[in-house]
N, C-alpha and C positions, 0 to 999 in steps of 0.2 A: 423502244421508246414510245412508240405510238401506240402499245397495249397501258405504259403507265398512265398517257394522259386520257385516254377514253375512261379508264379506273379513275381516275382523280377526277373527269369530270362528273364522272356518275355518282360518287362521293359528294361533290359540291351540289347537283341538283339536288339529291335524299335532303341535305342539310338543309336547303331555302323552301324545298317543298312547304307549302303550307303557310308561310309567311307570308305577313298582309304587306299591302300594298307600301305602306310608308316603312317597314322594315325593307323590302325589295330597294327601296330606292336608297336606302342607307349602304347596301351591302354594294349595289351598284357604284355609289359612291366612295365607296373604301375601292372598291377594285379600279375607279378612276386614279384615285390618291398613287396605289404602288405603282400605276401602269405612268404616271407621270413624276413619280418621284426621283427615278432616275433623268430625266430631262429636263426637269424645273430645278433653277436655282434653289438651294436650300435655303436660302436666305426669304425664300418667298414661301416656303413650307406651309407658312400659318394659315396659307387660305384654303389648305384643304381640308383643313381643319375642321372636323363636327361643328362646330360651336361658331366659328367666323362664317360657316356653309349657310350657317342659319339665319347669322347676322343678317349675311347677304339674300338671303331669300325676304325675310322684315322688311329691307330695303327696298327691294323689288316691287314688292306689295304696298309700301307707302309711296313710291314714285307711282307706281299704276292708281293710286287713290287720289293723285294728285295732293298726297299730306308731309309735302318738302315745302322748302323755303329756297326760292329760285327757279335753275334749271335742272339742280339734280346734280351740277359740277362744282365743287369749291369756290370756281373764279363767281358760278352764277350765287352760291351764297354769302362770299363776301360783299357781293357787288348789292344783293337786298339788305344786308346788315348795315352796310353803308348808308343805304338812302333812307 
């Protein structure tokens, strides 16, 4: 067993060799997705999602540029919308 995973890992590094940095962190991210798909609700699936990953990084970056409306919580932007 221990000859197939050394082989399988040595397969996996050949393949990322050479890929740039923002590809690395994609594949990184996939192998978060399977390694937590069995312990995450599937009902919560979507946020490993490529696309909601990205969302959430946008987010990030607009809260760090201070370019939200509030605190960055629901309650903090209903509560600007209100006043």
């Amino acid at each position: 067993m221990q000859a197939v995973k050394t082989r399988l890992a040595e397969e996996i590094m050949e393949e990322i060799d050479g890929l740039s940095k923002e590809k690395l962190k994609e594949v990184l991210g996939f192998v978060s997705y399977i390694k937590a798909k069995e312990t995450i609700d599937p009902t919560q699936a979507y946020f490993w999602t490529k696309g909601w990953q990205k969302m959430e990084a946008e987010a990030d970056k607009d809260k760090k540029a201070r370019k939200i409306i509030g605190d960055g919580t629901a309650k903090g932007l209903i509560r600007e919308l209100k006043s």
